[in-house]
N, C-alpha and C positions, 0 to 999 in steps of 0.2 A: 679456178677459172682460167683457162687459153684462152690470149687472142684479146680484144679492145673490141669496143663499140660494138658498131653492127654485129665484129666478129667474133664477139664472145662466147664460149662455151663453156658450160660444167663438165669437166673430164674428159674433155675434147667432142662431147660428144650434141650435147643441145643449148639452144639459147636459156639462160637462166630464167627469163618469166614464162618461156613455153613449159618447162619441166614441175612448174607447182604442181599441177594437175594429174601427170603423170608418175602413178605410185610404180607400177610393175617396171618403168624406164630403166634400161642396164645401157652400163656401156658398149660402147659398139666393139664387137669383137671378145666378149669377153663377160663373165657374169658377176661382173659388179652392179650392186643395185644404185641408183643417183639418187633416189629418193634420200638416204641420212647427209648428203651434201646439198640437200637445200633447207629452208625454213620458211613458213607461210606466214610466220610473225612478223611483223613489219617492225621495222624500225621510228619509233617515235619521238619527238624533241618538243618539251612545252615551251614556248617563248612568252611571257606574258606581257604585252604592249605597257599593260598600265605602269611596268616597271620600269621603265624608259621613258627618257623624252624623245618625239621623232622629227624630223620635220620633213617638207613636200618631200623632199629626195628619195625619204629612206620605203626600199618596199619589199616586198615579198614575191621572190619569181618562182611559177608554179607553173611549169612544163613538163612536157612528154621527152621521152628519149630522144626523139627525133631532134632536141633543140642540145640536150645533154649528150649526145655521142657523138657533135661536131666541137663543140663549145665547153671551153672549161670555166667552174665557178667564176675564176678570175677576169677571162675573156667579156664572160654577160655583165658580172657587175661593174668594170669597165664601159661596157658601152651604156648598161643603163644611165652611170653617173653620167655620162656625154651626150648621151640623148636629154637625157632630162634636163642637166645645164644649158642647154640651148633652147628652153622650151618658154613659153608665157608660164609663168606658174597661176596664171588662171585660169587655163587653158583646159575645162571639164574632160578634154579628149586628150591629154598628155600622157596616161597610162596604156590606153588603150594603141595609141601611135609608137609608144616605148613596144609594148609587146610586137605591132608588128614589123618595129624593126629589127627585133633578135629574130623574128622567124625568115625576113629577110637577111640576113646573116649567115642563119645556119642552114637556107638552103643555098646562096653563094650563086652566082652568075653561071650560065649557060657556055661552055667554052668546047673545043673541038676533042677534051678528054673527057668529058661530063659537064656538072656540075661541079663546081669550085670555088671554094672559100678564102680566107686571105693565108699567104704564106702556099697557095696552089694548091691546100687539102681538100680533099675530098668534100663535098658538101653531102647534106643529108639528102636523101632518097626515101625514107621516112615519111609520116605523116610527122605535123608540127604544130603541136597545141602549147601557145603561151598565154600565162594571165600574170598581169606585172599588178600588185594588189598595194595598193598604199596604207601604210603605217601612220599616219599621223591623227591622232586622235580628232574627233570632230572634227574630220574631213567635209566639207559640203558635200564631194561627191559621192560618197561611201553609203 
């Protein structure tokens, strides 16, 4: 894979979730096939809640690219702790306000080079689907 984020490629040549689909895809210039450089297997991780204890803070961030190609793991679980530390923790709308403040984040203010984020990165251009899910067992709101 060349190239980060938006810019990424397989073999220089396509984005890697446009090339699932495409079997006959060679690279440009050249007749190599892309198809044995990707896989439609997903990647899976079991977490089992019940084997932890959690409390309000701890959650599950489940987004689109558009929030992961400006935002590193670190970056979101930073802000989620900071959003959420400031929040009523009885506040049935605290997830929901957490999520849109990462998607406020990672599309970044309006400025005369685009969009941009903190540190003057690039913001997304992307669409930006977040859902900040809570972990805590018998949650009222869940």
């Amino acid at each position: 894979v060349y190239g980060e984020g938006k810019k990424a490629r397989v073999m220089a040549t396509i984005g890697v979730t446009r090339g699932f689909g495409d079997h006959d895809l060679k690279v440009h210039d050249s007749n190599i096939h892309i198809k044995p450089f990707l896989s439609s297997i997903p990647e899976v991780r079991v977490y089992d809640c019940t084997e932890q204890e959690h409390d309000a803070d701890d959650t599950l961030v489940l987004a689109t690219d558009g929030l992961w190609d400006v935002l590193s793991n670190k970056e979101v679980a930073d802000a989620i702790t900071s959003f959420l530390a400031n929040c009523d923790p009885d506040d049935p709308h605290r997830y929901t306000l957490a999520a849109q403040d990462l998607v406020m984040r990672a599309r970044g203010v309006l400025k005369d080079r685009g969009w941009r984020i903190s540190n003057d990165r690039l913001g997304s251009g992307d669409d930006i689907s977040v859902y900040v899910i809570p972990l805590l067992q018998g949650n009222k709101w869940t």
